[in-house]
C-alpha positions as CSV (number, residue, x, y, z in Angstrom):
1,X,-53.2,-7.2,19.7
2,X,-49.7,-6.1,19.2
3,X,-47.6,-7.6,16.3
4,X,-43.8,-9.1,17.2
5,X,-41.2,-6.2,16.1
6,X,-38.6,-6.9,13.8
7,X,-35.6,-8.8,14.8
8,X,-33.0,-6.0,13.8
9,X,-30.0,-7.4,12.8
10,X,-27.2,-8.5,14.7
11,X,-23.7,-6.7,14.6
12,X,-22.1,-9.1,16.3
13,X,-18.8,-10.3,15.1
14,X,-16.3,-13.6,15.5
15,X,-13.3,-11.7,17.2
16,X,-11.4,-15.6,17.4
17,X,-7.6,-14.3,17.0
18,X,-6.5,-17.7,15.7
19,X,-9.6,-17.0,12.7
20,X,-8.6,-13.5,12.0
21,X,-5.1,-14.7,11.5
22,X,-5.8,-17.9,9.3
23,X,-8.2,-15.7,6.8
24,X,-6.2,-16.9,3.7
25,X,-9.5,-16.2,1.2
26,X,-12.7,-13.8,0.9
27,X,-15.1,-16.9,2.0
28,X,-12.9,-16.8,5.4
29,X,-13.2,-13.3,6.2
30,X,-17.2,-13.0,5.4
31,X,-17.1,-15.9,7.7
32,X,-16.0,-13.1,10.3
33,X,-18.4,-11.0,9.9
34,X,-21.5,-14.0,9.6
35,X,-19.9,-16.8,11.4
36,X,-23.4,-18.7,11.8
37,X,-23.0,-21.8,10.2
38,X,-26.6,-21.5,8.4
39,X,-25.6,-18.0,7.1
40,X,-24.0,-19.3,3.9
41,X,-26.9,-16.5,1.7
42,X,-25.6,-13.7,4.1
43,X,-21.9,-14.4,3.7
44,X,-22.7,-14.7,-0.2
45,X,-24.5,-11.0,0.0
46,X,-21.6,-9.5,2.0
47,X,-19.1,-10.7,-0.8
48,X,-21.5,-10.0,-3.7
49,X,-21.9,-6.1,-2.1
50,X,-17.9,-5.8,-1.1
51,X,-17.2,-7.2,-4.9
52,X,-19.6,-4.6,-6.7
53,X,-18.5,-1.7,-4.6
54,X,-15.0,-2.7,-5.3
55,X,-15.3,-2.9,-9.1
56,X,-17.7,0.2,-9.8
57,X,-16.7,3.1,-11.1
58,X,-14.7,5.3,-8.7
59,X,-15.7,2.3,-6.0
60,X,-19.0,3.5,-5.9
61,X,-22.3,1.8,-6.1
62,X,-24.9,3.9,-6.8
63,X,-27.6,0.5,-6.0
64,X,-28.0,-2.5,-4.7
65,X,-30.9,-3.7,-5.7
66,X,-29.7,-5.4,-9.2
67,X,-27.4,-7.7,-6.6
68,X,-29.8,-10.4,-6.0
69,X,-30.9,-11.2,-9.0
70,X,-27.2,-10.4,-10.5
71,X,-26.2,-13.5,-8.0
72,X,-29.0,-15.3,-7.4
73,X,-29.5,-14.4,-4.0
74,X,-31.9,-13.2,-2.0
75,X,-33.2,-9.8,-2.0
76,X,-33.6,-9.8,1.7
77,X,-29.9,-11.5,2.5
78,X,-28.5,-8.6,0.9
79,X,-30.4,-5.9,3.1
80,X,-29.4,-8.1,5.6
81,X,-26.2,-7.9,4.8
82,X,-25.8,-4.7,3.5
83,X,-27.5,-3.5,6.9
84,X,-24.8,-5.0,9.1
85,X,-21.6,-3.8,6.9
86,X,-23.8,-0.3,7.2
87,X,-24.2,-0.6,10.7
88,X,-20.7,-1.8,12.0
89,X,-19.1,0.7,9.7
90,X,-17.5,-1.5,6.6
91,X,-20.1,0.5,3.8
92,X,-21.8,3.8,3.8
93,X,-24.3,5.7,1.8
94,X,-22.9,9.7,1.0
95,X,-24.3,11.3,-2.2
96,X,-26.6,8.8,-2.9
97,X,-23.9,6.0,-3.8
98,X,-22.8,3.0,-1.4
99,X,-18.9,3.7,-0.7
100,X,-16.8,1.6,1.6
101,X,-16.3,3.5,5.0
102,X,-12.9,3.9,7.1
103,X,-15.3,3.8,10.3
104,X,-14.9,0.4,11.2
105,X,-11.0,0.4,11.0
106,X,-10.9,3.9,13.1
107,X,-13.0,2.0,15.6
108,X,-11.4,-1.3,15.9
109,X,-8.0,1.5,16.5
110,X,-10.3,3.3,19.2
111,X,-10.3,0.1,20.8
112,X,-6.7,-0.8,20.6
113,X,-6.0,2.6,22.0
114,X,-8.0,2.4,25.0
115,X,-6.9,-1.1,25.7
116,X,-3.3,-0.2,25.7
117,X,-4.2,2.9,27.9
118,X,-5.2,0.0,30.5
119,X,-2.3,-1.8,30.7
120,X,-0.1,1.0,31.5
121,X,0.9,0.0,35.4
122,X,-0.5,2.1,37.8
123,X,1.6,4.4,39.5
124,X,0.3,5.6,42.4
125,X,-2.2,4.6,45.6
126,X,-5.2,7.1,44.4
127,X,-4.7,5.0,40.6
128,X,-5.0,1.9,42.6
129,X,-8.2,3.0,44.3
130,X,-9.8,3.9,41.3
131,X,-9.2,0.4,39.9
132,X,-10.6,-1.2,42.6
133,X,-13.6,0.9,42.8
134,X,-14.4,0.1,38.8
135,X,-14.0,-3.6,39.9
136,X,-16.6,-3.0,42.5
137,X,-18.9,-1.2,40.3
138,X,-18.1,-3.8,37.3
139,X,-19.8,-6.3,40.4
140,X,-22.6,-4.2,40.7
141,X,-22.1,-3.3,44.5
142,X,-22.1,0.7,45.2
């Protein structure tokens, strides 16, 4: 018999522009990043990790496991949450200490990029084409 897999973790995040631009404290932003309103542990994790990285030496951690008990927290919340900054970009591992990472900024200007690329008008018949044929395919209908 064949045992469930792991859930992996979600790195999904609350892109609400009126949320983003009311984040006044560090409780409000984690909130971003864990917006599930039973994820009060994980929110506390993300925090406790972006705190320790921010106030080691040279901003980097070289563990994470002293963080749970550090906090009170548990052990599992912070793999949780360390797994999620790791995976959306926020924290890295490089030479064996946890750093913060520019990869989630450079993403979120990827995005910007290619979104402003859209909404340049089109100029000519062929550009209009192609537009309507990613609409179609967007449908699913070849």
């Amino acid at each position: 018999m064949r045992r469930p897999g792991r859930e992996p973790v979600s790195t999904k995040i609350e892109v609400n522009k009126d949320k983003i631009y009311r984040i006044s404290d560090p409780i409000q932003l984690a909130e971003i990043f864990f917006s599930a309103k039973n994820a009060h542990h994980k929110r506390a994790a993300f925090l406790a990790i972006f705190f320790e990285i921010n106030n080691a030496k040279n901003q980097k951690l070289y563990t994470t496991d002293h963080i749970a008990e550090k906090y009170g927290l548990a052990q599992s919340s912070i793999t949780k949450a360390r797994t999620k900054m790791t995976r959306i970009g926020l924290i890295r591992k490089r030479d064996g200490y946890w750093i913060y990472s520019s990869v989630f900024g450079k993403t979120l200007r990827n995005l910007l990029s290619k979104i402003e690329t859209y909404q340049i008008p089109v100029q000519t018949d062929q550009e209009k084409d192609r537009e309507r044929f990613f609409i179609k395919m967007a449908k699913g209908v070849n």
